[in-house]
C-alpha positions in Angstrom: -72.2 26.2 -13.1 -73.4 26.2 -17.0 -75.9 24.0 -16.1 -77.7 25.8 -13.0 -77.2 29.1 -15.7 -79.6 26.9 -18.1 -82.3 26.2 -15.2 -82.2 30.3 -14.2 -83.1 31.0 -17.7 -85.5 28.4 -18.3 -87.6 29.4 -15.0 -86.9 33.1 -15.9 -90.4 35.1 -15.9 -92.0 31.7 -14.5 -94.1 31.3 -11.4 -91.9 31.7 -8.5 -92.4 28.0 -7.5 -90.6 26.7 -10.0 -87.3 27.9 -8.1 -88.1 24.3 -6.9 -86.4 22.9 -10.0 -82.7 24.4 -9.2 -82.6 22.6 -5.5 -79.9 20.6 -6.1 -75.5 20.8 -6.0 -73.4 22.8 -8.4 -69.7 22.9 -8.9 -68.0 26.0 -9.0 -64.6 26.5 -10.0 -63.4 26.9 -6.6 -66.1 25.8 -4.3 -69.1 24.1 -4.6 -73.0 25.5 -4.4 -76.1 23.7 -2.2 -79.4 24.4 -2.8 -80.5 22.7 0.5 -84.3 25.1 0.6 -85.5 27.0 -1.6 -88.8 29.9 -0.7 -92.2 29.2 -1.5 -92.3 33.0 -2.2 -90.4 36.0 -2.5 -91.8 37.4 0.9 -91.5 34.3 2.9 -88.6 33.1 4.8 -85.2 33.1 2.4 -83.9 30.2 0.9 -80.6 28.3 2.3 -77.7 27.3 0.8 -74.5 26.0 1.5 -71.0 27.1 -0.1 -68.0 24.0 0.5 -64.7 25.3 -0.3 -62.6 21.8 -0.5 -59.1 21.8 0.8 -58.0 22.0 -2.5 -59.5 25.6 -3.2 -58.3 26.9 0.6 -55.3 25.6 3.1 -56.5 23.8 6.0 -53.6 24.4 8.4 -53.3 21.0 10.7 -53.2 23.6 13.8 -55.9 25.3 13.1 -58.2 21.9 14.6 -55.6 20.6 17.0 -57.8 21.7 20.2 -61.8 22.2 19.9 -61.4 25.4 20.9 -59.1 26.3 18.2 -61.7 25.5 15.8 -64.1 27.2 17.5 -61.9 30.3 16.8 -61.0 29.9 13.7 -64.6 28.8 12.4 -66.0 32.2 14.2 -63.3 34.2 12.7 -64.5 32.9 9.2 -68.1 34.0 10.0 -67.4 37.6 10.5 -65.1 37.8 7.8 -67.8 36.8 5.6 -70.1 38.8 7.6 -68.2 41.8 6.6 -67.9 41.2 3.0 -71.7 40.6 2.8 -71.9 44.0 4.5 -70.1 45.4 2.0 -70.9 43.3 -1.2 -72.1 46.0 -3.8 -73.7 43.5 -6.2 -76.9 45.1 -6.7 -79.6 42.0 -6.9 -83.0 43.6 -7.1 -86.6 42.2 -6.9 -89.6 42.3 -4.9 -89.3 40.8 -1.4 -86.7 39.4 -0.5 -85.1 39.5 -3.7 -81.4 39.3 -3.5 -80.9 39.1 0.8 -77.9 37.8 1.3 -77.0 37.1 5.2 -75.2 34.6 7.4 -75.8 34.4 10.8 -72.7 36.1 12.1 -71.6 36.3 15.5 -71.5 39.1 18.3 -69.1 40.0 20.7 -69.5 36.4 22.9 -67.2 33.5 20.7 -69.5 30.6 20.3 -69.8 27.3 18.9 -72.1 27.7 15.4 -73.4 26.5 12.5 -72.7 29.6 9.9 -69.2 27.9 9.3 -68.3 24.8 10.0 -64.4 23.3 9.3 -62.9 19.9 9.2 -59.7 18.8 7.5 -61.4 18.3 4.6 -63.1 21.2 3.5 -64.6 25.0 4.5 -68.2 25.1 4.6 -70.2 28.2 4.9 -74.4 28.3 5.5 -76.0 31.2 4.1 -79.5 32.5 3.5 -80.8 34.2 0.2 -83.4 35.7 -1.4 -84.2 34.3 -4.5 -85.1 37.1 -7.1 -88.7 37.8 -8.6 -90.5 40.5 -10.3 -93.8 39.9 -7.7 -94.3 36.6 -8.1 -92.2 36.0 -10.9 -88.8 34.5 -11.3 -86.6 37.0 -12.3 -83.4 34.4 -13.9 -81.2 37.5 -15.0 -81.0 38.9 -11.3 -80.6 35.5 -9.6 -77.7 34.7 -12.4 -75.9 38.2 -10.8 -76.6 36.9 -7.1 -74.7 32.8 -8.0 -72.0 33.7 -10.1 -71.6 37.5 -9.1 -72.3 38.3 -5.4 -71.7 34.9 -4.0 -68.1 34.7 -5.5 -67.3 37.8 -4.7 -68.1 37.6 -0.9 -66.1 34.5 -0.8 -63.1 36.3 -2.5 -62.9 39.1 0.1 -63.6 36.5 2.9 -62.4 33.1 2.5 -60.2 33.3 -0.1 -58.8 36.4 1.7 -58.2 35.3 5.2 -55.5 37.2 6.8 -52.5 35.4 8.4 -51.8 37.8 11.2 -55.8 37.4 12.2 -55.7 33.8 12.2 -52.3 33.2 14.5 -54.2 36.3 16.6 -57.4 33.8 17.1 -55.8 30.9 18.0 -53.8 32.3 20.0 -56.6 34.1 22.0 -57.9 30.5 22.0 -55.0 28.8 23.9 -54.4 31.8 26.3 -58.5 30.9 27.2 -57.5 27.6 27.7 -54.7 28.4 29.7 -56.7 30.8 32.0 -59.9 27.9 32.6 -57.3 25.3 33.3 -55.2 27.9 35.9 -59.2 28.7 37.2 -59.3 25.2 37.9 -55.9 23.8 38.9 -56.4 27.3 41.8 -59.9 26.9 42.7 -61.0 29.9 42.0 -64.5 30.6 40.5 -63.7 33.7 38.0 -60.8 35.8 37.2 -60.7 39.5 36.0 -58.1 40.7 34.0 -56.4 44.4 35.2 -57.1 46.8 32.4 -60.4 45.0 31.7 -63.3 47.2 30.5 -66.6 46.0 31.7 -69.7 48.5 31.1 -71.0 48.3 27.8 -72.3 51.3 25.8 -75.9 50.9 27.0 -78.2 48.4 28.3 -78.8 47.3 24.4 -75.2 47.5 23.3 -72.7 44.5 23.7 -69.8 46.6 22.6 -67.7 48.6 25.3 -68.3 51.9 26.8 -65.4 54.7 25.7 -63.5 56.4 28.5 -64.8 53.9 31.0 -62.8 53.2 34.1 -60.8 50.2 33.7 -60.5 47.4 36.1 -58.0 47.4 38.5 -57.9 44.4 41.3 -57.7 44.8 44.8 -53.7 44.4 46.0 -55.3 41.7 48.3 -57.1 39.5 45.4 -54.4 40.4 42.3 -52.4 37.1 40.5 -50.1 37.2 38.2 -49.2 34.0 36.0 -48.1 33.2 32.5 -50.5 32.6 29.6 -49.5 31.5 26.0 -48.2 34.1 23.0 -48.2 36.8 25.6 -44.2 38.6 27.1 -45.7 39.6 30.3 -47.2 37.5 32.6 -51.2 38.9 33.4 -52.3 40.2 35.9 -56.3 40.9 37.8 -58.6 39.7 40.5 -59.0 36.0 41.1 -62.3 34.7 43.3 -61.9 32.1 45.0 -64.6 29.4 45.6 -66.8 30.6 48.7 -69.1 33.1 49.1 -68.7 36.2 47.6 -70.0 39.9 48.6 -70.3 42.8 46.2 -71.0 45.2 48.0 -71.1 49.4 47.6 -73.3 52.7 46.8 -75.8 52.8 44.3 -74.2 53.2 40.7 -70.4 52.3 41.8 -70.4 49.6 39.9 -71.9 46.6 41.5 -74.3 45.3 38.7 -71.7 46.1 36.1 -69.6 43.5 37.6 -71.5 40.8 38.3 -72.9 41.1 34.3 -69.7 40.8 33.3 -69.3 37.1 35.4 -72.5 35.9 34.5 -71.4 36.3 30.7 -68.2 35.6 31.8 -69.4 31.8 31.1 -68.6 32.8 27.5 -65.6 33.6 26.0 -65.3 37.2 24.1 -63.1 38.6 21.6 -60.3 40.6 21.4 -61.2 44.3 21.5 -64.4 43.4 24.0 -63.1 44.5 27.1 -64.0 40.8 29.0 -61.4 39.0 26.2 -59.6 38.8 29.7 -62.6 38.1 32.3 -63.6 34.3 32.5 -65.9 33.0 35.3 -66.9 28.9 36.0 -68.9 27.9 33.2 -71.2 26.3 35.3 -72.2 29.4 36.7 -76.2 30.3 37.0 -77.4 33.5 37.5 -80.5 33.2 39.7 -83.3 35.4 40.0 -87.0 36.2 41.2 -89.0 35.7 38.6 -92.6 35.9 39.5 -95.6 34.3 37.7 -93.4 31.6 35.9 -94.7 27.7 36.3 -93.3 25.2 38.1 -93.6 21.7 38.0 -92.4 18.9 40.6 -89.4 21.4 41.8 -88.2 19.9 45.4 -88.0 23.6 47.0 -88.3 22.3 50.5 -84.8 23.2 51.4 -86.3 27.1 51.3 -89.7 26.6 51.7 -92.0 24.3 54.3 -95.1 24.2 56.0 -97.0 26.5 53.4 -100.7 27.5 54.9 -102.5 25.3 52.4 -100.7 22.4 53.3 -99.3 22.3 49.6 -96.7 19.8 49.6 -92.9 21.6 48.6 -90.9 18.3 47.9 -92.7 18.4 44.9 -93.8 21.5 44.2 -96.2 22.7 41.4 -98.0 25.9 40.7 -98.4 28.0 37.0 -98.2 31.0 38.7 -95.6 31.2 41.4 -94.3 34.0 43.8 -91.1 36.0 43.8 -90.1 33.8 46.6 -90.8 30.2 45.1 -89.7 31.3 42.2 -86.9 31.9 43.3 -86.2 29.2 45.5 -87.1 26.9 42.1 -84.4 28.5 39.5 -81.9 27.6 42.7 -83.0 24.8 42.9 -83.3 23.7 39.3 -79.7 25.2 39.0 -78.3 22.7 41.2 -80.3 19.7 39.7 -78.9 20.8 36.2 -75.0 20.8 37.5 -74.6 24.3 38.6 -71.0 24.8 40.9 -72.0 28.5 41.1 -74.6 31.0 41.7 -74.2 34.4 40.6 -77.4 36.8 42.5 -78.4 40.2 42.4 -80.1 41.6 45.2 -82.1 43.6 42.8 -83.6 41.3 40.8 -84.1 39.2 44.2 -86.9 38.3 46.9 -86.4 40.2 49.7 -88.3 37.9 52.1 -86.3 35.1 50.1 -82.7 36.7 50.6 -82.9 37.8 53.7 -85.0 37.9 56.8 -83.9 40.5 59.9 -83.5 40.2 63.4 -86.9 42.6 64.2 -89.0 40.6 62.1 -87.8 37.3 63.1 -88.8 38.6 66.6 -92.5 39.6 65.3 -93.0 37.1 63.3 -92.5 33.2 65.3 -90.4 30.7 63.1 -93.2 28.3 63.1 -95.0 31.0 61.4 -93.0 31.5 58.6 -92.5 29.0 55.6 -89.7 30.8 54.0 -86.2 29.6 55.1 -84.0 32.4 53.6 -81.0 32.0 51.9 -78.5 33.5 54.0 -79.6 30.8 56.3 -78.4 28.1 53.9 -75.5 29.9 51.3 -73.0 28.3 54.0 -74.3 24.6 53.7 -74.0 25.3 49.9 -70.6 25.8 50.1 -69.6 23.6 52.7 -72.0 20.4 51.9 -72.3 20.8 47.8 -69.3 22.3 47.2 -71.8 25.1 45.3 -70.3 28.3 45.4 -72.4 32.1 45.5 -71.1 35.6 44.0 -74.1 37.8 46.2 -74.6 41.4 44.8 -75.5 42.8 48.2 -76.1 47.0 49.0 -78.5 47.0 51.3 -78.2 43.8 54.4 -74.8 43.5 56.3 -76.8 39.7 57.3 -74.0 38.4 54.6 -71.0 39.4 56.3 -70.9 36.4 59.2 -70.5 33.8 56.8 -68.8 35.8 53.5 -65.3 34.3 52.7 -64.5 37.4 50.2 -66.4 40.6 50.5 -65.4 42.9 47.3 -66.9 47.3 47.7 -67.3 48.9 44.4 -66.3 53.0 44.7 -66.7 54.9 42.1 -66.1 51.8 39.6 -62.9 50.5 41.2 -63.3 47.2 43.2 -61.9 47.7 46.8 -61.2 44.5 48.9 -63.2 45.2 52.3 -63.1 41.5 53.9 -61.4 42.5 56.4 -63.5 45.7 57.7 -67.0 43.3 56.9 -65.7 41.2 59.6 -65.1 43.4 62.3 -69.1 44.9 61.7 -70.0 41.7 62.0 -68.6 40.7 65.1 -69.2 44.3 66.6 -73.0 43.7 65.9 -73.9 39.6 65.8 -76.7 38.5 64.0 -78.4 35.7 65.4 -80.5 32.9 63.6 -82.8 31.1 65.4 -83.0 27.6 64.8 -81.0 27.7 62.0 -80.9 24.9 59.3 -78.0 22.6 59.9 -78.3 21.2 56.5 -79.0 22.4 52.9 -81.3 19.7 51.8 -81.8 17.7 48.6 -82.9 18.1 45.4 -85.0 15.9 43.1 -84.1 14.8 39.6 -86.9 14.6 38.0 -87.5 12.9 34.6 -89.6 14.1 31.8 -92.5 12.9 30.9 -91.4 14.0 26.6 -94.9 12.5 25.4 -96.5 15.4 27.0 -94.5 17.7 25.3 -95.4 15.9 22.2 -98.6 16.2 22.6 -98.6 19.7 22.8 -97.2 19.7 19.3 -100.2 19.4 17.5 -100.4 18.2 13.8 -97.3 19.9 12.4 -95.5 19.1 15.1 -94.0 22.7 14.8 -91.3 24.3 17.7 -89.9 27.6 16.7 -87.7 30.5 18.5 -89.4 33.3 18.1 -86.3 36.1 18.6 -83.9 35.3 21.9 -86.7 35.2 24.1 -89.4 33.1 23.4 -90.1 29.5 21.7 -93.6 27.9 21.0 -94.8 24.7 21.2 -97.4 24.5 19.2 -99.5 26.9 20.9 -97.3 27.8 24.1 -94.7 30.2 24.6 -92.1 29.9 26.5 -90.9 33.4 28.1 -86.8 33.3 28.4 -86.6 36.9 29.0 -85.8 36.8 32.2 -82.8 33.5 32.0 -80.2 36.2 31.6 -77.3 34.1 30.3 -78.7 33.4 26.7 -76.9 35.7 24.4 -77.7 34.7 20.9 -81.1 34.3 18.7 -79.2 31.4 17.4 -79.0 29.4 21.1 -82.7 29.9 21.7 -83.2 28.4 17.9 -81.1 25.6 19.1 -83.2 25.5 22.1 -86.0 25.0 19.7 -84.6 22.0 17.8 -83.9 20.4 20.9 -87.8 20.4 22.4 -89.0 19.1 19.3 -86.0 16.3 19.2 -87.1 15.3 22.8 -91.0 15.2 21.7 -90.0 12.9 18.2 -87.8 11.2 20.3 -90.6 10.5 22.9 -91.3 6.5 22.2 -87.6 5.7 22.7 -86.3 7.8 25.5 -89.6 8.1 27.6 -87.3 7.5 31.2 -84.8 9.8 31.5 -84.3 12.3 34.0 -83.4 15.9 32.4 -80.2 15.6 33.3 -79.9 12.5 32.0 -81.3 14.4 28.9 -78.8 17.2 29.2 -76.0 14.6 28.8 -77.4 12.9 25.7 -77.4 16.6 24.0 -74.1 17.5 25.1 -72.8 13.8 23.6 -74.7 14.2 20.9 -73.1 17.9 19.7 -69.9 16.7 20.5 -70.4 13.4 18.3 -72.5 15.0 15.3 -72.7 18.8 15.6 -75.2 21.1 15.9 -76.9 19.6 13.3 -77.7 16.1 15.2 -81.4 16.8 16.1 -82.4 17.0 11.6 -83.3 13.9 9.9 -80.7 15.1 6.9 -77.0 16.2 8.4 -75.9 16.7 4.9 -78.3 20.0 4.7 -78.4 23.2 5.7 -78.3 23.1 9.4 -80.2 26.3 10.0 -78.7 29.0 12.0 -78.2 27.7 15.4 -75.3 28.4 17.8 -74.7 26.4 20.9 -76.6 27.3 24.0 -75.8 25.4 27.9 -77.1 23.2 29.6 -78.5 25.2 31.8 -80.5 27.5 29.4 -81.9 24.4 28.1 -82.8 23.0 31.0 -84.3 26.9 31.9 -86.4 26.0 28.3 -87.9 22.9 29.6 -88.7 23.7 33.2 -90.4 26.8 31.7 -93.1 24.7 29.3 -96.3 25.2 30.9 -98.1 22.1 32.7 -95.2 19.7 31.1 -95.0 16.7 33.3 -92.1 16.2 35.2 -92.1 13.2 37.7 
């Protein structure tokens, strides 16, 4: 401490650089201080530091890391409490710039696996960003003394050093009951479960946080389980779907969209107070959509798509500008070659001529005139062949109801099981396919050529998220707006630091497929952290949370004219 108070008055009124000189580790009386990066100036980019509170300073409780997802909990716990006492920190550091920022990258309402607090059974250690005082380009030493041994300690004394009993035993006991539910999910087959009382529209189409006096869910007497869950008196109760092909069907505005939102986030856990604490889906679910004028590379969409006009070959498909209905038929496809066990679709963020294809117009237009398989015509050899199942948000076609194992009508917010009724339309008017595919098909799995991705690097071999939905390479963006399921500026930063791993990485790993390269990451975070993709694990890891597979795949099957063989 006395000796990092000598370097702030020695650089005090010097040129801002020579915050250079105080990089470096300082021991506190109860935790200890890293300088990992200090600014090159007061308007750039805030320094990072770490604070490590040894076991010494704060009680590791042995339970809190007896499961991963445990620590998970507790470590996101942490990071709002500090979040909050930064909030409220009334330290006043002041300065030009950035002078005297203080933030750490807290979470939302979604309970993911970050870097802003990390905990073993050795110590607590919290990553933070600052601003580093200066008068313009001056240091100023007097403010940045009131922002180490003023602000800092205090935000740790209303956080860490304040942690709450009664909150902890809450979050880990949230985390076993979320254990409890995925492992009843799996041990019943079904694909997502919706706890009664559940509250799933959000405040607006910006907000995470949910919507006052909305209409809580209520299953259908025909889908509702009950079972036990940990730390609760009364068993819980809600709607359980089953693998298979699912329908939601209804009016416009009943509620349709609100629910499938709430499964495709559903892949992440929330926490208590949310409204979805209670509604879990498979976490290998992939919400597929149209998405026209995104690039494709080498994507085997042949199981949808044949016989194009051009003669463009559809095993391996490439184009850097494709249509709603290749596109399409590509995220499915990628989907499955990533892992996926479920789609989750919207019918208004769909192809028509890709979802469905009518009676009439099959009569105008021949078969052997039309490329476009659709997939009505092969969601039942998903299901029966791959084992893959389908969640279908579907107003306006009955062509569903044939082959629909569960088919779910939204009225006036409350779900309404209408399987049943579905099935007697559906025999009452049959829908015939002509020469209907007998088989789904196959997809490729392709492996990445990372040199070219290296080579779009340039000489600062520089990858960057730019907000949650874009990262350059170099000189390319990558649009993610429209691969729905990120939820975090942290995940696409994570995205970020894995690109650039692959492209350094390029000489050693030049063969494997991407899924092959989706395992290595997943092995990798579970073996090092988040922090396994930079050279030094002892620094400051950056503020990265942990994204899936699947968005990471999304990433790299997004990078313009990347080769993909």
């Amino acid at each position: 401490m006395k000796f990092l108070q000598q370097k702030l008055k020695q650089v005090d009124g010097k040129s801002y650089k020579a915050y250079k000189s105080i990089q470096g580790q300082y021991y506190f009386s109860n935790f200890n201080l890293h300088i990992d990066y200090v600014q090159g100036d007061p308007f750039a980019a805030p320094s990072k530091i770490r604070l490590v509170i040894p076991k010494k300073y704060q009680t590791i409780d042995s339970e809190w890391l007896e499961t991963e997802r445990r620590q998970t909990y507790i470590e996101d716990h942490m990071a709002r409490r500090v979040q909050r006492a930064v909030f409220k920190e009334n330290t006043l550091v002041k300065g030009s710039g950035k002078s005297g920022m203080m933030a750490i990258d807290g979470p939302d309402q979604a309970i993911l696996k970050r870097s802003a607090v990390q905990l073993t059974d050795e110590a607590v250690t919290i990553c933070m960003s600052v601003g580093l005082p200066a008068n313009g380009r001056r240091i100023n030493g007097k403010e940045a003394d009131k922002l180490f041994f003023k602000a800092l300690p205090s935000i740790l004394q209303h956080s860490i050093f304040d942690l709450k009993q009664t909150e902890l035993t809450s979050a880990l006991h949230l985390a076993d009951q979320h254990d409890a539910i995925r492992q009843k999910m799996k041990e019943e087959g079904w694909i997502a479960f919706i706890a009664n009382g559940s509250v799933l529209p959000r405040k607006s189409g910006i907000s995470t946080k949910p919507l006052e006096g909305a209409v809580p869910f209520q299953s259908p007497n025909e889908n509702e389980v009950t079972f036990s869950i940990p730390h609760r008196d009364e068993p819980i109760s809600g709607m359980a779907i089953h693998k298979g092909i699912t329908l939601i069907v209804g009016g416009g505005f009943h509620g349709k969209s609100t629910l499938l939102e709430a499964l495709e986030l559903g892949v992440y856990e929330h926490i208590a107070g949310d409204g979805r604490e209670y509604v879990l889906t498979d976490p290998h679910s992939v919400k597929v959509r149209a998405e026209d004028g995104r690039s494709i590379s080498k994507v085997n969409i042949s199981p949808f798509i044949n016989n194009l006009p051009n003669g463009s070959e559809t095993s391996t498909f490439t184009t850097e500008n494709a249509s709603g209905s290749t596109s399409q038929a590509a995220n499915v496809m990628e989907a499955l070659e990533a892992g996926a066990s479920t789609l989750l679709i919207d019918e208004d963020t769909s192809a028509t001529n890709f979802m469905i294809r009518d009676e009439r117009m099959q009569q105008l237009v021949a078969k052997d005139k039309e490329p476009i398989t659709p997939f009505v015509q092969k969601v039942k050899q998903l299901r029966d062949e791959l084992d893959v199942s389908t969640v279908l948000v579907m107003g306006g076609s009955g062509d569903y109801f044939d082959i629909a194992d569960n088919v779910i009508m939204m009225d006036r917010y409350v779900p309404v099981n209408a399987t049943d009724r579905a099935r007697q339309i559906a025999e009452q008017h049959p829908v015939e396919w002509p020469n209907a595919s007998r088989s789904f098909g196959t997809w490729t799995d392709r492996t990445v050529i990372t040199q070219s991705i290296k080579s779009k690097l340039g000489k600062k071999a520089k990858v960057q998220a730019k907000g949650r939905h874009t990262v350059m390479v170099g000189r390319d963006a990558i649009d993610l707006s429209l691969v729905e399921q990120i939820v975090d500026d942290s995940q696409t930063r994570m995205v970020a630091n894995m690109l650039k791993y692959m492209a350094m990485h390029a000489p050693f790993r030049e063969n494997l497929t991407l899924t092959e390269w989706l395992d290595h990451f997943e092995k990798e975070i579970k073996g090092k952290g988040l922090s396994f993709t930079q050279k030094d694990q002892e620094q400051h890891p950056g503020d990265l949370a942990m994204p899936r597979r699947f968005e990471v795949a999304a990433a790299i099957n997004r990078l313009r004219q990347i080769k993909i063989d």
